[in-house]
N, C-alpha and C positions, 0 to 999 in steps of 0.2 A: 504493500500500500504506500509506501515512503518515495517510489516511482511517481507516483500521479496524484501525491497530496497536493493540493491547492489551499488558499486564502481561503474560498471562496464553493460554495455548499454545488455539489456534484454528485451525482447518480453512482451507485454501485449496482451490480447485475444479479447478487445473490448474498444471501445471510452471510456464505461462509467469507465474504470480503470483508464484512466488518471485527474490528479489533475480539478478539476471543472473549477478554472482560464484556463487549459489546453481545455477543453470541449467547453466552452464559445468560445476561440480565434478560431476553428476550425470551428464552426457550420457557421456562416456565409458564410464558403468558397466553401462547401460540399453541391451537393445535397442533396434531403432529401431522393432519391432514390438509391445515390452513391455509390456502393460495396465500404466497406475498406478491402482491401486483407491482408494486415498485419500492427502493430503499432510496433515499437520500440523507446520503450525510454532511454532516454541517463540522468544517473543520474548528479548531480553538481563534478564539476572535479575541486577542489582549487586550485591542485598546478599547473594546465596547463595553458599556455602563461602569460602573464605577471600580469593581475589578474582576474584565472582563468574562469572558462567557466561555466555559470550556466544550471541548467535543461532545458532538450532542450526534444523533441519527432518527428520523425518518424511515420507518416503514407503515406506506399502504396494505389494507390487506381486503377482503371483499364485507368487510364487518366493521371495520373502523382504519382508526392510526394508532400505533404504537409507537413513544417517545422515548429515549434513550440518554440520557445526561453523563457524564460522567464523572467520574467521585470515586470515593474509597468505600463501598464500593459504587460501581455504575448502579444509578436508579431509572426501573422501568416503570411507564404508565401505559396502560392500554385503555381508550376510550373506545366504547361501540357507538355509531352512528345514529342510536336510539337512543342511546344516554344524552346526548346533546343538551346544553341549556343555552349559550350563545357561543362565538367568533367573534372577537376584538382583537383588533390588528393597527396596527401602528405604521404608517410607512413616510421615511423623513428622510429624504435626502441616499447618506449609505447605511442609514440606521433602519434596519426594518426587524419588529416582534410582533410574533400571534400567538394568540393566547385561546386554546378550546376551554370550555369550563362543561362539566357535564356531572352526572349523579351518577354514584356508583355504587351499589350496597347499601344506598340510604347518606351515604356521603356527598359531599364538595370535593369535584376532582379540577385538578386545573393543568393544560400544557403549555407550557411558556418557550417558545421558539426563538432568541432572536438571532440576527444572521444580518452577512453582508446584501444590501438590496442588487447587487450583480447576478445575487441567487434568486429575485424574486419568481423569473418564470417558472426555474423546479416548484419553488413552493406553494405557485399558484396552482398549478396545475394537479397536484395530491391534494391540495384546500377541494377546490372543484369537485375531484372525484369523491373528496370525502362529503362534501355537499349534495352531489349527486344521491350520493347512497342515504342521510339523513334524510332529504326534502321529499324522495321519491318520484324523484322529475318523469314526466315524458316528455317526446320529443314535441318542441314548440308547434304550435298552426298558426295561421296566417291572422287570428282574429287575435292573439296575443299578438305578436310584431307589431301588428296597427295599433293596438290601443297602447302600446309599450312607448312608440314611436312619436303618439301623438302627445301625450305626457312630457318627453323628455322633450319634446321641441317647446310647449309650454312651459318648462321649469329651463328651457337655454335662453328664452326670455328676461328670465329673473337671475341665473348666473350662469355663465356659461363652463365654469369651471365647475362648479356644482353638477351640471349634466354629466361633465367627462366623467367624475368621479362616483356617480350615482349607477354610470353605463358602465365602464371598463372597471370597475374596482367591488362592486355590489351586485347588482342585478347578475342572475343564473340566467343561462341560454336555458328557455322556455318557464322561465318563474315571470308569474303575470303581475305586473305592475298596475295597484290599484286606484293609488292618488299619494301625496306629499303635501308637507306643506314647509318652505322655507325661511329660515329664520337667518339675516342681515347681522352683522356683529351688533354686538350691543355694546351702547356707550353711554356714560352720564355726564350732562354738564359739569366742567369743574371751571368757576372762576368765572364765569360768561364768556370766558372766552374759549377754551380748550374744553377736550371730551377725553374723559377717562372710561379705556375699554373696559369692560364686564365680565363677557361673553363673549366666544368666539362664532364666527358665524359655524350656522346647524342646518341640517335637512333632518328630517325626518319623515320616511316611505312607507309603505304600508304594500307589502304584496299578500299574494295569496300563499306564501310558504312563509315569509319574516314578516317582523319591524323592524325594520334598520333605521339606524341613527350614523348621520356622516358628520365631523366636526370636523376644523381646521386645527392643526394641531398647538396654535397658537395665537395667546387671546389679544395682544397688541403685534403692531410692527407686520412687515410681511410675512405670510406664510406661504410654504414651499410642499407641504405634507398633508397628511391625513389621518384620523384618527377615526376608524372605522367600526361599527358594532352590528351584525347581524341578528336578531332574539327570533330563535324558532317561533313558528307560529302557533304552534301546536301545545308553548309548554306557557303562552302569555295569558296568565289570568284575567288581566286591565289593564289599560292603561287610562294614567288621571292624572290632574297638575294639581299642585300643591302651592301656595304661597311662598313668594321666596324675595322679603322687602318689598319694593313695587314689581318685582316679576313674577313669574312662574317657573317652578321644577316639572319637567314631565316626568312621570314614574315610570317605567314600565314594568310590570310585576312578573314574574317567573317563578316558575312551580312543577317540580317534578317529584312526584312522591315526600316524600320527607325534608328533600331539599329547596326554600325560597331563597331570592334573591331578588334585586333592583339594578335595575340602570338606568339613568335620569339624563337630562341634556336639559342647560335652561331658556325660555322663549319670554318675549313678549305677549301682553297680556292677549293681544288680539290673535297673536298667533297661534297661543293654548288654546285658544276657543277655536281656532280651524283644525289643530290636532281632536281634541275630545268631541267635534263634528263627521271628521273623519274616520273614527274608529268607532262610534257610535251609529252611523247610517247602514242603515237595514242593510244596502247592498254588502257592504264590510261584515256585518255578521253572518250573512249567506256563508261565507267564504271562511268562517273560524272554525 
């Protein structure tokens, strides 16, 4: 392996190429009959977060991902594609992490990936398939495309960077886009003269498999990233705003067996009232 180690996170063809510590943590979690559909491993990253991120590995299998860390010893996690509770994923620049969180035995399980963003195609592309396998896609028809279509040209009205990110970073090839509603950075007057940011600008989607929440990863100054969250649709109890000074916190609630949780994103008042419009109109509950 010391032949084709890279920086930078790279496909292996088979179990037996990852490190033998790497092999060991696996086996116990894996049938002995389990297809691995693909492995990617993520080499030692020093200068990432604060000190840095060691050898970690990537395997799809037709049930889930199984994550690989390493340590004294290596720690495994195996999520199945039914345990799901969201995807939050981070992408900045050459900083990129994703994080699964799902239930597992009545637990909080969480996978924390991060990695050089030169690897983002490997890892989008096993995100996808893991996607794939939780949402339960079929193949798209023509009356999604169109309504998909007409949406996002409606929300490249109000940001066009917002669209890019809402189409290539979010939305699944055939997950039917339902409505949005978007939220403009929030600022408060300081001084009559100057505005102190708040709030970073927010979308927040509504299809027929998530609730996704898109933020910019940064609440003043420019931003260059994204700070993404998928919440199956299937484990979302409610969604509600809460009072937060003169704004709103959107809640959105998650529940799988024994395990809840939250993820909020904050709006203007008018713009809470288009989210709890949205998630409340008859045709949206058809769809839960």
């Amino acid at each position: 392996m010391a032949d084709r180690e890279s920086q930078f996170p790279y496909e292996v063809s088979d179990l037996k190429d990852l490190p033998e510590r790497f092999q060991q943590a696996a086996q116990p979690l894996l049938k002995p009959v389990e297809p691995i559909t693909s492995i990617l491993m993520l080499p030692p990253q020093p200068f990432l977060g604060r000190r840095g991120v060691p050898r970690q590995a990537l395997l799809s299998t037709a049930q889930g991902i199984l994550h690989i860390r390493d340590g004294q010893p290596p720690t495994a996690t195996y999520l199945h594609g039914e345990s799901l509770l969201y995807v939050h994923y981070t992408l900045v620049l050459l900083y990129n992490r994703l994080e699964l969180a799902g239930e597992v035995n009545g637990r909080l399980v969480h996978i924390v990936i991060e990695y050089n963003t030169v690897g983002q195609h490997l890892v989008e592309i096993m995100l996808t398939q893991f996607l794939y396998l939780t949402y339960g896609m079929a193949q798209p028809v023509a009356s999604i495309r169109e309504q998909n279509d007409a949406l996002l040209q409606k929300l490249e009205t109000e940001s066009f960077k917002f669209m890019n990110g809402l189409r290539h970073y979010a939305l699944q090839r055939g997950e039917r886009l339902l409505g949005y509603v978007y939220q403009p950075r929030i600022k408060q007057p300081l001084l009559h003269f100057f505005n102190r940011p708040i709030a970073p600008s927010s979308l927040l989607a509504l299809t027929d498999k998530a609730v996704i929440l898109i933020e910019e990863e940064k609440v003043g100054g420019p931003s260059y990233g994204w700070v993404i969250t998928l919440c199956l649709r299937k484990v979302v109890e409610t969604v509600e705003s809460r009072s937060n000074r003169e704004w709103r916190n959107i809640c959105i609630h998650l529940a799988r067996n024994s395990v809840a949780l939250d993820r909020q994103v904050m709006m203007e008042n008018d713009k809470a009232l288009d989210v709890e419009s949205l998630w409340s109109s008859p045709k949206q509950s058809d769809d839960k």
